[in-house]
N, C-alpha and C positions, 0 to 999 in steps of 0.2 A: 564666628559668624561666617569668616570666609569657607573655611572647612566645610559647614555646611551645607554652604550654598553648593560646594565643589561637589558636596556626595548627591546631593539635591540633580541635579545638574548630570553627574553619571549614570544617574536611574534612570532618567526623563531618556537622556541620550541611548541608553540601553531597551528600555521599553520600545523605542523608535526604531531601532536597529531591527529590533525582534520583529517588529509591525512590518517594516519592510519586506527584512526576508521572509517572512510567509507569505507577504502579497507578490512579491515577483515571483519565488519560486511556485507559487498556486497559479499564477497566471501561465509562466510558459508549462505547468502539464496542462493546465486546461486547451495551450495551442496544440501542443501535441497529439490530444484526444480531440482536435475538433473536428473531425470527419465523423465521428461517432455523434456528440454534440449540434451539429449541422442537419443531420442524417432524420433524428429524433424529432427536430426541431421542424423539419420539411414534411417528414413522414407521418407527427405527431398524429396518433388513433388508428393510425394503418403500419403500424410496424413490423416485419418482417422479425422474428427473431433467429432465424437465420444468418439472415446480412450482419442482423444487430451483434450475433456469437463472432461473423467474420472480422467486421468492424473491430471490433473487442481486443482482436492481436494487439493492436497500439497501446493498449492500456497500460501491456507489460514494458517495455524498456520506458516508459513514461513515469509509471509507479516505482520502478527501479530505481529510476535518477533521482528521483521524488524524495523515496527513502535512504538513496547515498548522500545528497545535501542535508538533508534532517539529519543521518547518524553523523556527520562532521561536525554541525551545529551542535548537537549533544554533546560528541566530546572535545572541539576545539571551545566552543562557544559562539565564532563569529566564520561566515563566511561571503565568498563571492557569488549572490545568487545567480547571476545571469551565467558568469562564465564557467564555475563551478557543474551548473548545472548540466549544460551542454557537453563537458567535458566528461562528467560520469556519463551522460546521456550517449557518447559516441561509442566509449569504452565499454559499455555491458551491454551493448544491441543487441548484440547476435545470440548472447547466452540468453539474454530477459526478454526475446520475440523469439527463440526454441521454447522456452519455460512458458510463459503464455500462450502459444499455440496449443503446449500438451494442457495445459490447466484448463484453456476454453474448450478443450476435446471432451474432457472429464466434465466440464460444466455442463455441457450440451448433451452429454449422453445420459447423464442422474435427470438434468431438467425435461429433456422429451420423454425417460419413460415414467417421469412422476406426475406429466400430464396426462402420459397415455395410461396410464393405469387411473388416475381420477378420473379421464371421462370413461371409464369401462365402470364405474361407483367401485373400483377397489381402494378402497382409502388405507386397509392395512399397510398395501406394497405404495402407494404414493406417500406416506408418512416416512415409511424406509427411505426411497429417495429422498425427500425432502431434508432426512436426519445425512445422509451422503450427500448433501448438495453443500450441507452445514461444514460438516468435516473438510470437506476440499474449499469450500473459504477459509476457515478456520486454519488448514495448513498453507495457505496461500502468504497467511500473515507471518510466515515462518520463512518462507521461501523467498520472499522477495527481498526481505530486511540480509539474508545472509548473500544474498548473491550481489547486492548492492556494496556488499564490503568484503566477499573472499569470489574467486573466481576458481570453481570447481567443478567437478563432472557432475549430469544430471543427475544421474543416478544415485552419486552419493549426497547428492544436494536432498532428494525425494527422501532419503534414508534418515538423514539427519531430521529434517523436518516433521517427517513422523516420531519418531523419535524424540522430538519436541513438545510434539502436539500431546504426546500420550504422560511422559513424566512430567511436562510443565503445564499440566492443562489448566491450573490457574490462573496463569500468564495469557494462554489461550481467552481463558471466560473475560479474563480485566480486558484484552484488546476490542473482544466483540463488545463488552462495554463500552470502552471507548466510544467507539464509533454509535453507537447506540446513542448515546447519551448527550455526544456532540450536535446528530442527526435529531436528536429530539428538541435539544435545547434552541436550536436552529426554528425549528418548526412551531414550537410553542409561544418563542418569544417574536415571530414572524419576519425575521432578521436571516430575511432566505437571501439575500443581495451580499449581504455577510458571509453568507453560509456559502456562496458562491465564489466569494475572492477571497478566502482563507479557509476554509472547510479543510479542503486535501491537506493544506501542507500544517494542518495543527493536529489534525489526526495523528500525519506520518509521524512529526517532531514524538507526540504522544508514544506512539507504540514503539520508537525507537529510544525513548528514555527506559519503556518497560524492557526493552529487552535488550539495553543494552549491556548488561552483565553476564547474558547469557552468550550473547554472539562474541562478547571479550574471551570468553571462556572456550571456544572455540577454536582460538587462533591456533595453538600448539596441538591440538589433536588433527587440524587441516595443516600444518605446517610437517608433521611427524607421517603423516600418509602422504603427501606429494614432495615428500626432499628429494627422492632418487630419479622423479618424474622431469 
């Protein structure tokens, strides 16, 4: 009986653990992103998307740290979210606000001309954009999760991750599921308060359990290119 209770009792404490660490680590990116957040909220119906693509830079060393606690969690199992987090959060600044500035460049440049070609009624070339607005999310899921665990050049960063997108596009369609599916479940079951203090970091945990045998698999082809570096 006592056994039981013991194993009883490690689950309960384990589910707990897990509840935590998504809720702290989903709150501080939510502080991180709150100028975007704040922005929307002040602005709401008059939004600039503009400001909203500049705003945006935060997104990246946020998602970053986002995705380097999640991939620990995956394969340590347990960690420190507050201080863990900040700690990846310091160390990949600089790389994951370069990476997010080129990705909101990309963003902003498929998104204005898929509107500028809708309002002209060319719906062939805004469907184009629309399918490259796709792809560069789609590779974003690729680029964040490996820069959050290897620190490499952009260039080769960009390379791989296409490179990803194309042979693993399966891995690619599961993620946009993911997120799909969370986002839906969220909204059908009206559990948006939910969806707000654990959304982000059950995604990230999500897409970093999908891929993390790919990014393990990575280490020695990034360790073999930058040993003499």
């Amino acid at each position: 009986m006592k056994d039981k209770n013991d194993i009883l009792n490690n689950k309960v404490y384990a589910i707990t653990n897990y509840i935590t660490n998504f809720f702290i680590t989903n709150l501080w990116f939510l502080v991180m992103i709150s100028p975007i957040i704040i922005y929307i909220y002040i602005f709401e119906g008059n939004i600039s998307m503009s400001i909203l693509l500049l705003l945006s830079i935060l997104v990246g060393p946020a998602l970053t740290a986002l995705f380097s606690i999640m991939g620990k969690l995956v394969r340590e199992g347990d960690i420190a979210p507050t201080k863990d987090f900040f700690h990846f959060y310091k160390m990949n600044f600089l790389q994951s606000l370069l990476v997010g500035i080129i990705l909101n460049i990309l963003i902003s440049i498929t998104y204005f001309d898929m509107n500028y070609f809708s309002s002209k009624g060319n719906k062939y070339f805004s469907y184009i954009f629309l399918a490259l607005l796709a792809l560069i999310i789609m590779l974003s899921i690729y680029i964040y999760p490996i820069i959050s665990r290897y620190n490499i050049k952009i260039v080769h960063l960009f390379k791989i991750s296409i490179k990803l997108l194309i042979k693993k596009i399966y891995i690619s369609l599961s993620c946009i599921s993911i997120i799909i599916i969370v986002l839906g479940l969220v909204r059908i079951t009206r559990l948006s308060l939910v969806g707000v203090l654990f959304g982000v970091s059950i995604i990230g945990y999500l897409i970093m359990r999908m891929e993390k045998n790919i990014i393990d698999e990575l280490e020695e082809e990034i360790k073999e290119k930058y040993k003499n570096i």
